[in-house]
C-alpha positions, -999 to 999 in steps of 0.1 A, spaced: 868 364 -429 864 368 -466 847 400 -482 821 376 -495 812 368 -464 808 401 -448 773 404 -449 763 368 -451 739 355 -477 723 322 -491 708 322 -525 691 293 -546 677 290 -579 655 254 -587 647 243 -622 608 225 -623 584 215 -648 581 245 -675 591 268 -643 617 279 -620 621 294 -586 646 312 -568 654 321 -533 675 340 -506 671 348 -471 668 378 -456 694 394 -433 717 414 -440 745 418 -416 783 431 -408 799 396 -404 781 387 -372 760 417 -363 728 416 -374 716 453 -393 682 443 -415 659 416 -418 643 424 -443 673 427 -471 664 416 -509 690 402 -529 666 393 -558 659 416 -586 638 411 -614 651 424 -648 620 417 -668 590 393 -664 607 359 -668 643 372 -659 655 372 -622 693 378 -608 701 376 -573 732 389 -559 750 374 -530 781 386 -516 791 428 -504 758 443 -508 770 474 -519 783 460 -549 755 438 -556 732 470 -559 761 490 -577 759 456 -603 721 456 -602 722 496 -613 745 488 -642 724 456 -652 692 474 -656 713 501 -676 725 480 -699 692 460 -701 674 493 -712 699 499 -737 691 463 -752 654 472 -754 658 504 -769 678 487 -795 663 452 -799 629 461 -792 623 429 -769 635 414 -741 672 401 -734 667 361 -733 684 346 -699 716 331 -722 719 366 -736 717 384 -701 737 361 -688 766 361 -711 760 402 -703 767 392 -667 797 374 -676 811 397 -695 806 428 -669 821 413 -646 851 398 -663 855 435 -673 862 444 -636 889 413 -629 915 436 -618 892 450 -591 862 429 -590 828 434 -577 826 411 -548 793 395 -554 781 358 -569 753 358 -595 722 337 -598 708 336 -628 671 321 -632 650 328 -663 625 314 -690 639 312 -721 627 303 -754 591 279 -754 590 281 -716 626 264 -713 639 273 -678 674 282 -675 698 287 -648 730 293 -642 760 313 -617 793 327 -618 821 338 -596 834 373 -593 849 373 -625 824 361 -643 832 323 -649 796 309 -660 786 272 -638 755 262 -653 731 233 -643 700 213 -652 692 211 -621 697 236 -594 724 264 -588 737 278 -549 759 306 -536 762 325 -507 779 317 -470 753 289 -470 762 274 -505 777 241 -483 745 234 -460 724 246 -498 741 219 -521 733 189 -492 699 201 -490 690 203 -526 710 172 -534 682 155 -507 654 169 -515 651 179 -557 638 157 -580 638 161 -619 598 180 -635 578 197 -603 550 211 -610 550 245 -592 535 239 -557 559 208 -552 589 236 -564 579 262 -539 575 238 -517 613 220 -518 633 254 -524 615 265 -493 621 236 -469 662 235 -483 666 272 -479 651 273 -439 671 245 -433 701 257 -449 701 289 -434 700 271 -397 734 257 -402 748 288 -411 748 322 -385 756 347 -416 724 345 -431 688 337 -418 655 357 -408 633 337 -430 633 339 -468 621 354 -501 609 329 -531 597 337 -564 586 312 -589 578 321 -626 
């Protein structure tokens, strides 16, 4: 079993009309034994600006501590927000720092950039940017995630349609796979 599997996790993020959402389940295990169920893996770095972390969960919150450091730091200095291109590159760059002994964790980035412009976007453990127009996976349920969102998106939802499709692809995701489950968390912006 690979670290990254270790505690299980499916994560999604869903581009829409002038929006975005993005989702993970909720259990948090040691590979098959169950120890929460009510585990979050989605962080919110400022108002339009989410990151969730799949992967060992002790280095997703170790990664989340350093984000928010360094996301201070750019507020103090810039007097505004990061953009999600600019936190992402951040990401990127934090993690490609750490290549030698990674942090085992897969980042989903979902923001609102400039005139309501969604973005999105994830990487692997060292940082290696994928991004998409479309939707973005990760997680021991990325397989069963991509089939279901490659049924069921379609290009400009309004927001209830977008809650509504992320939802139905994450439960039935999450069936197919025993490492991650116990419902799910959205959040659309």
């Amino acid at each position: 079993m690979s670290i990254f599997e270790y505690n299980g996790s499916a994560l999604v993020a869903m581009v829409g009309k002038n929006c975005f959402a993005i989702a993970s389940d909720r259990r948090l295990g040691v590979q098959l034994q169950t120890i929460a169920t009510d585990f979050r893996r989605i962080y919110k770095i400022h108002d339009k600006l989410y990151i969730g972390l799949s992967g060992l969960a002790t280095d997703a919150q170790t990664l989340y501590q350093r984000l928010v450091f360094r996301h201070k730091l750019y507020q103090l200095r810039e007097e505004r927000d990061m953009k999600p291109e600019t936190f992402a590159s951040l990401v990127s760059a934090l993690l490609y720092e750490k290549r030698f002994g990674p942090y085992f964790v897969q980042p989903v980035i979902a923001g609102l950039g400039d005139d309501n412009k969604p973005f999105i976007c994830t990487m692997d453990s060292i940082g290696a940017k994928e991004l998409a127009k479309d939707f973005v996976v990760a997680g021991t349920a990325s397989e069963s995630l991509y089939g279901a969102c490659e049924s069921m998106y379609k290009s400009d939802m309004e927001p209830e349609e977008l809650f509504e499709t992320i939802s139905q692809a994450l439960l039935a995701s999450v069936d197919r796979d025993c490492l991650s489950g116990w419902g799910g968390h959205v959040l659309f912006v």
